[in-house]
LUMDONU-625166 format. One line per field, with one value per residue (C-alpha): residue number from 1; residue in one letter; chain; x, y, z. Coordinates in Angstrom, 3 decimals, padded with zeros to 6 digits, always signed. Last residue first. Example, Ala and Ser with C-alpha at 12.3 -4.5 7.8 and 13.67 -1.06 7.14 Angstrom:
! LUMDONU-625166
n	[2|1]
res	[S|A]
chain	[A|A]
px	[+013.670|+012.300]
py	[-001.060|-004.500]
pz	[+007.140|+007.800]
***
This chain:
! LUMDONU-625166
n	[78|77|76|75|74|73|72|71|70|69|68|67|66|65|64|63|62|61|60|59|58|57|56|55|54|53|52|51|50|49|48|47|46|45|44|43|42|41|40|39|38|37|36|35|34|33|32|31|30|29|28|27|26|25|24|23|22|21|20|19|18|17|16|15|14|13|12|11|10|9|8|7|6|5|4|3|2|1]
res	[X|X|X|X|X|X|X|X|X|X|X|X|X|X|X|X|X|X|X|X|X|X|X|X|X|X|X|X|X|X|X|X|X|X|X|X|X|X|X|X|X|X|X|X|X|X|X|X|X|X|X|X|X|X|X|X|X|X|X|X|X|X|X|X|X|X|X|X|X|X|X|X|X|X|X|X|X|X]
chain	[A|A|A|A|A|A|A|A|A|A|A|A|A|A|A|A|A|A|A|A|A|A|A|A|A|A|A|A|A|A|A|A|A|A|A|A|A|A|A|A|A|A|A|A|A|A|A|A|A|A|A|A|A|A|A|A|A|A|A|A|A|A|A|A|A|A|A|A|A|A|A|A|A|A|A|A|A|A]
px	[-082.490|-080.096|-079.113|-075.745|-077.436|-079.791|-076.922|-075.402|-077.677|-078.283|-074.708|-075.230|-072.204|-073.277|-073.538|-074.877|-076.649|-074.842|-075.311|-072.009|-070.613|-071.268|-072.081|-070.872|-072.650|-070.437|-071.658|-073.192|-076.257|-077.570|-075.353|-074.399|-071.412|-070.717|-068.178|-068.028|-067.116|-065.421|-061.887|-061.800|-064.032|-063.189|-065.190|-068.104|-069.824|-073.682|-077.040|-077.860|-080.360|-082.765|-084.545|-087.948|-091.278|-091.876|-088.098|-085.966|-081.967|-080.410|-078.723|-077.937|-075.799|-075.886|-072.596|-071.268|-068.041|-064.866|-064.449|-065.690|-063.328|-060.599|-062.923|-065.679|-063.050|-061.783|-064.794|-065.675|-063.132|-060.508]
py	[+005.077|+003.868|+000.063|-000.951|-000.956|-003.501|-005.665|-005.791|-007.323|-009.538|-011.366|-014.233|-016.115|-019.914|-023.412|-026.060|-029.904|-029.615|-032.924|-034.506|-031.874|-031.541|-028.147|-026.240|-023.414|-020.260|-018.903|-015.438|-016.261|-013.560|-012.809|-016.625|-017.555|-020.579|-023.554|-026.219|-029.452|-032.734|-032.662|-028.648|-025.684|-022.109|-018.609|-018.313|-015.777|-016.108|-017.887|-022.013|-023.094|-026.124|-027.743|-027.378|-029.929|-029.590|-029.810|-031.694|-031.992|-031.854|-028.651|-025.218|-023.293|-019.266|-017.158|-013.876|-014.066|-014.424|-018.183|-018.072|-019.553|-021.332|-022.060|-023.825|-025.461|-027.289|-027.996|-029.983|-031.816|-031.240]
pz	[+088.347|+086.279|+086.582|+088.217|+091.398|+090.306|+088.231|+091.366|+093.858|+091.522|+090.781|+092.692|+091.550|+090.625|+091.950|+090.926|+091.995|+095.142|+097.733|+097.182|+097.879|+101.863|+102.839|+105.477|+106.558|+109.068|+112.193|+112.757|+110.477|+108.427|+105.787|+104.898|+104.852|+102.555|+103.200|+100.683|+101.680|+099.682|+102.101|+101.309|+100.072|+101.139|+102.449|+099.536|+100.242|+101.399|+099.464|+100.710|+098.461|+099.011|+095.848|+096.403|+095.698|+100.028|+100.379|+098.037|+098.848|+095.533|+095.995|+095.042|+096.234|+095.416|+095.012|+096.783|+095.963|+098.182|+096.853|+093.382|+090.698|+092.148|+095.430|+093.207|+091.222|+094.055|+095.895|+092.720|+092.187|+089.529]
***
């Protein structure tokens, strides 16, 4: 299975982190948001604070895993 592919069987509708192999300044870029679908090689990702969806081509994702942070914070007691 392609990439895309098992991205969307397993994550789409969770928040998840992208990470790619586009190097910024000694980074590797991130695109954070929910995973909405992945099709023809593209993952699409919304992120919270843009009002328009990020479409990422494939080929350029090193990972990508369910952000799970937020969560295990509120999961902690207080």
């Amino acid at each position: 299975m392609a990439l895309t592919d098992e991205a969307v069987k397993y994550l789409k509708g969770k928040h998840v982190v992208v990470v790619t192999s586009v190097e910024s300044e000694g980074y590797l870029q991130e695109v954070a948001g929910v995973l909405l679908d992945g099709t023809d090689g593209c993952l699409v990702v919304q992120q919270e604070e843009e009002s328009s969806p990020t479409i990422i081509n494939a080929s350029f994702v090193a990972w990508i895993y369910e952000d799970m942070g937020e969560e295990k914070e509120d999961d902690q007691p207080a």
